[in-house]
C-alpha positions in Angstrom: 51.6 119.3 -78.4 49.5 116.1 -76.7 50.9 113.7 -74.5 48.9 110.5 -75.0 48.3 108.5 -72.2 47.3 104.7 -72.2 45.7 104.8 -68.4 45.7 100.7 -68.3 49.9 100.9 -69.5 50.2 103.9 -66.9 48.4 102.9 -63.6 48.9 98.8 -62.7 51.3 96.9 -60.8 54.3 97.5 -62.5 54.0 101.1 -62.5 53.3 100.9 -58.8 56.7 99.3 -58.4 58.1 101.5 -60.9 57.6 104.6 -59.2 58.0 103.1 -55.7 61.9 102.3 -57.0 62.2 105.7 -58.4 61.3 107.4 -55.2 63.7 105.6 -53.2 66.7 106.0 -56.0 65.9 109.5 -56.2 65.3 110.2 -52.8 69.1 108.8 -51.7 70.6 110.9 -54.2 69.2 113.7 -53.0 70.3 112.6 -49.4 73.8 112.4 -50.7 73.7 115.7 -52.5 72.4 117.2 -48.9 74.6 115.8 -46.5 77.9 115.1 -48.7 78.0 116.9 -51.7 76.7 120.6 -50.9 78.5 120.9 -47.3 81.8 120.3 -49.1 81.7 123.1 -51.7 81.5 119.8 -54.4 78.9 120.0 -57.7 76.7 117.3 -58.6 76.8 116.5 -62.0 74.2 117.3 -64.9 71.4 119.9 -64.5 71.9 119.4 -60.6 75.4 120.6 -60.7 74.3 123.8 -63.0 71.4 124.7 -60.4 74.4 124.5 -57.1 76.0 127.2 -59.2 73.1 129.4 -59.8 72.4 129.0 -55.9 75.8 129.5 -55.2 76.1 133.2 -56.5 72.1 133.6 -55.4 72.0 132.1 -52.2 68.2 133.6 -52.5 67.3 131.0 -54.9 67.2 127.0 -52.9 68.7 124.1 -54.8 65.6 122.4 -54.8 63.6 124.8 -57.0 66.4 125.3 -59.4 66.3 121.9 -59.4 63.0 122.0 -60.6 63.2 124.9 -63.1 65.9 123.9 -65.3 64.9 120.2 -65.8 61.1 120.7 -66.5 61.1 122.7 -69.4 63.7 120.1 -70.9 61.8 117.2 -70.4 58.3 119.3 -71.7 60.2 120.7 -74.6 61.1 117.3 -75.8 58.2 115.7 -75.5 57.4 115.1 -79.0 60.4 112.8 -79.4 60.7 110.3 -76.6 58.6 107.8 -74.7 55.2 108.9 -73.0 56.0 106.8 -69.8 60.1 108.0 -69.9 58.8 111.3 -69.8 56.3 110.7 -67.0 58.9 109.0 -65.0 61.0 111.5 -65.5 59.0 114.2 -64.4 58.2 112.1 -61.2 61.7 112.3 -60.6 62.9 115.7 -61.0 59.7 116.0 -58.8 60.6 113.8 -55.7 64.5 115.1 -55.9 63.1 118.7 -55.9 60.7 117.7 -52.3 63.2 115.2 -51.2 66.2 118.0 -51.5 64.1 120.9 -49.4 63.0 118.3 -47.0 66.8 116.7 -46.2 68.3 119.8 -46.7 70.1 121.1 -43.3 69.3 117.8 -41.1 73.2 116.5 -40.9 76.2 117.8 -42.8 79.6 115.7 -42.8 82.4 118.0 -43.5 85.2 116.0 -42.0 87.2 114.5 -44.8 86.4 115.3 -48.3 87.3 112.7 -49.7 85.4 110.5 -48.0 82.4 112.7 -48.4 83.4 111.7 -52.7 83.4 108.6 -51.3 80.1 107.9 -49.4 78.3 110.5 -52.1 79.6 108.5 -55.1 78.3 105.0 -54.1 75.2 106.0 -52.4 74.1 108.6 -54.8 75.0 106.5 -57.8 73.4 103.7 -56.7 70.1 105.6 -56.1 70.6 106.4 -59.8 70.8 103.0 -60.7 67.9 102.4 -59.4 65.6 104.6 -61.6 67.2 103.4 -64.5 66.7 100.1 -64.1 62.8 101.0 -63.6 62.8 102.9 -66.7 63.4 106.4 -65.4 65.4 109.0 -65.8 67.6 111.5 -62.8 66.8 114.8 -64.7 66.8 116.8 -68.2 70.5 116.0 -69.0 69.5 112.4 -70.1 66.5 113.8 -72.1 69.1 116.2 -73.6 71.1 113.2 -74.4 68.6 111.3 -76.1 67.4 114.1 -78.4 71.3 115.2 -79.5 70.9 111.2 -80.2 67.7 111.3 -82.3 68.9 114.7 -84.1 72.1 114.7 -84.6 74.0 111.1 -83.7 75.6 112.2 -80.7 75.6 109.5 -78.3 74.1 110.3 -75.0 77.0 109.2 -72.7 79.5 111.7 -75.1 76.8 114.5 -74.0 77.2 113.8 -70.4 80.6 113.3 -70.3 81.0 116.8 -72.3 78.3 118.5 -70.1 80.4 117.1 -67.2 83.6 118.3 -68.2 82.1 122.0 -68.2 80.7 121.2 -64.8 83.8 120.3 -63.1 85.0 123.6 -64.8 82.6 125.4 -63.1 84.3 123.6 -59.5 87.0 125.1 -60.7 86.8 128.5 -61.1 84.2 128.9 -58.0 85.9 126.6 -55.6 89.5 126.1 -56.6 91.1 123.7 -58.5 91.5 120.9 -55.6 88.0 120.7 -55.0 87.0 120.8 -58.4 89.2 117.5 -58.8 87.5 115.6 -56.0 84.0 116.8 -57.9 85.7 114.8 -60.4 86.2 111.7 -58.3 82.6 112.0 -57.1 81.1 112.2 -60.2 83.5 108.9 -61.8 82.5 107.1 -58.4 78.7 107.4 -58.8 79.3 106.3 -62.6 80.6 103.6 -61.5 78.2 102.8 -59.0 75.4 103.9 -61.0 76.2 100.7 -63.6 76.7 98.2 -61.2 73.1 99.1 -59.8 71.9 98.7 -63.1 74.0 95.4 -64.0 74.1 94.0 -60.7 77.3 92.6 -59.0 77.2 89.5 -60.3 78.9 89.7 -64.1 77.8 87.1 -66.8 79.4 85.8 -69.6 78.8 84.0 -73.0 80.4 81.4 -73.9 81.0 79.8 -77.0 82.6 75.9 -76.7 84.1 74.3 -80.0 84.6 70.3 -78.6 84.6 67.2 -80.3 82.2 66.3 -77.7 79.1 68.5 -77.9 76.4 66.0 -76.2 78.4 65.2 -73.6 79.7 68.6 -72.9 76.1 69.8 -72.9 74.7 67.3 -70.8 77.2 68.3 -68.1 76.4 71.6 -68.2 72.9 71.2 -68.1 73.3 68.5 -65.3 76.2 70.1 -63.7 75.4 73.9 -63.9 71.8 74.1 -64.5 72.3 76.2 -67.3 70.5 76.3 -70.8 72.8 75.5 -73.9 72.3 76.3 -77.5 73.3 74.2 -80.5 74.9 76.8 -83.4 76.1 74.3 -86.3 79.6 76.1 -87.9 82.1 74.5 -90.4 85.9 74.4 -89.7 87.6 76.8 -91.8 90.8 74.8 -92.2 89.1 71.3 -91.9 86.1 71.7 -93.9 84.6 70.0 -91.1 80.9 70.6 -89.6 80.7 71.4 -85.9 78.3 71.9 -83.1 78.8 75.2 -81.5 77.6 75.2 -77.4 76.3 78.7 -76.5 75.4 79.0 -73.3 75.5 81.8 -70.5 77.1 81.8 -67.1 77.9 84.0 -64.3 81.3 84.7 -62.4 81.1 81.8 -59.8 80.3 79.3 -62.2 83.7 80.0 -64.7 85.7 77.5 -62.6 83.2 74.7 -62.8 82.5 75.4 -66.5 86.4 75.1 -67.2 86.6 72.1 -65.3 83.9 70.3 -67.0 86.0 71.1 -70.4 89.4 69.6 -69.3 87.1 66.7 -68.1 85.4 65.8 -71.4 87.6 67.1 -73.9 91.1 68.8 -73.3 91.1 69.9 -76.6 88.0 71.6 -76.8 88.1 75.6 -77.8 86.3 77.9 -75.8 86.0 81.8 -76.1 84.1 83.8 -73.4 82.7 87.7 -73.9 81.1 89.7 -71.2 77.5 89.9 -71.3 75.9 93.4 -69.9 72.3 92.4 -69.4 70.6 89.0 -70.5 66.7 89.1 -70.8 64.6 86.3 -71.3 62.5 83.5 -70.0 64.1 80.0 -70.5 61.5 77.3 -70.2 61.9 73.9 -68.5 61.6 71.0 -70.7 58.3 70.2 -71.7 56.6 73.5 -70.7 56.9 74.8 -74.1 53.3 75.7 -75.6 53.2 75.3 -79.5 53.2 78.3 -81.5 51.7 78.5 -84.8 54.1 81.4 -85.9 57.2 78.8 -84.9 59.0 76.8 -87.2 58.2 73.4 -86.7 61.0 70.8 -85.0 60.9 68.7 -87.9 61.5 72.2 -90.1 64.4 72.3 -88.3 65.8 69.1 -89.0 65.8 68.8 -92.3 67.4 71.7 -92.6 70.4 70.7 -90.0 70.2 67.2 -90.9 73.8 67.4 -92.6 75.1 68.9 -89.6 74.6 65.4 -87.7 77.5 64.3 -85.9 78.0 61.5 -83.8 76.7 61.9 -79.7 79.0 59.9 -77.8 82.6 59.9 -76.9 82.6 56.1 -78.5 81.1 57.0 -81.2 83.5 59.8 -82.5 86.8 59.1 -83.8 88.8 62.9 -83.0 90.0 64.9 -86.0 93.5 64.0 -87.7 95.0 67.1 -89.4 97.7 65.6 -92.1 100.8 67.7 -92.0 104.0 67.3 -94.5 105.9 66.0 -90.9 
């Protein structure tokens, strides 16, 4: 069993920045976990959670090396199966939460209100996980566990957490009652929470797809207007049998008012339908800046195959659809 490592892919900038974020994520959870989460009898969730409850009944044995004990062996066992630089981050992780939870442990414990403690420990700790996903990391050997149910047997990885989970907050239960095992519950649905807007950012976008008799001038507004990009899909009517421009284009959250308002502007008949977009990834380029690509089709490729699509550009130039009706 090798683990093959590319040292220019491993050891440049972005890895540097990588591992940088990972600290910091990792390092806050295991602030929370210190000052919130332990003081208050609450468990952690995943292989954190388990290693409370082994410290719990062997006081002998620190969280930190538990920590350490259960997760390594996961991520080295599955080696074989996922990505060399996961794996590496991962084990940087479980590292730096291992140091990070012996060195905050006993410096400031807030016992006055539990549910606050949820609170606090949810965002903070959830958001430090955030963090090292977004960089390509992972908090710890229940997301490796994930991952290989995944790969072997179909299970999806959040159905593993939420069923290791489950047995956690069981756990809360039977050690430290059935209150406190309910707010281990709301800490661990806070940080979820948390932990996906860290990784999605506050700011929602959405995709939008604009049916208008219009397109040319609906797209030059939102190009001039919103500064977005816009695509050009070509559809067909189902009922009309006639062709159609299709604007794609993204936005985010602050822009939905303007968008709307450019569409009663230009065409208050126009059809729009909007869908929530998790993550967009991509480089648009200005125009102009494009270099050609041999491997691209070419633009006049394009319209020849398109070239029935035509329809007129201008307000003037386009007479609106009639639908005949028996009336």
């Amino acid at each position: 069993m090798k683990l093959h490592i590319n040292k220019k892919e491993i050891f440049n900038r972005t890895t540097l920045l990588d591992l940088a974020t990972i600290f910091v994520g990792t390092a806050l959870y295991s602030l929370v976990v210190d000052v919130f989460v332990i003081p208050n009898d609450l468990l952690a969730g995943g292989f954190t959670g388990i290693a409370m409850v082994i410290s719990h009944f062997v006081p002998s044995l620190p969280v930190s090396l538990l920590v350490y004990l259960i997760n390594i062996p996961i991520v080295l066992w599955a080696i074989k199966e996922i990505d060399t630089r996961f794996i590496l981050y991962t084990i940087f992780a479980v590292t730096v939460q291992a140091l990070t939870l012996e060195l905050f442990d006993g410096i400031y414990t807030y016992t006055n209100d539990v549910f606050m403690a949820c609170l606090f420990a949810g965002i903070i700790g959830g958001f430090g996980v955030g963090l090292v996903i977004r960089r390509r990391g992972s908090g710890g050997g229940l997301d490796i566990l994930g991952i290989v149910f995944k790969k072997r047997y179909g299970i999806s990885v959040g159905t593993v957490g939420i069923v290791f989970n489950i047995f956690v907050i069981a756990l809360s239960s039977l050690i430290y009652g059935l209150e406190l095992s309910m707010y281990t519950l709301c800490f661990i649905a806070i940080s979820y929470v948390a932990t996906d807007r860290a990784i999605d950012g506050f700011s929602k976008r959405y995709t939008a797809l604009i049916i208008t008799q219009y397109p040319y001038d609906m797209k030059d507004a939102i190009i001039n207007r919103l500064h977005r990009g816009v695509t050009f899909l070509y559809g067909e009517g189902g009922f009309s049998g006639l062709k159609r421009h299709i604007l794609y284009c993204v936005v985010n959250q602050y822009e939905m008012a303007a968008l709307k308002k450019i569409l009663s502007e230009i065409d208050v008949n126009a059809f729009m339908t909007l869908m929530e977009t998790r993550e967009v990834y991509g480089t648009f380029l200005k125009k102009g800046s494009q270099n050609p690509d041999p491997r691209a089709v070419t633009q006049k490729e394009l319209e020849r195959v398109f070239e029935a699509y035509e329809i007129p550009k201008k307000k003037e130039d386009h007479q609106p659809d009639v639908i005949e009706t028996d009336d």
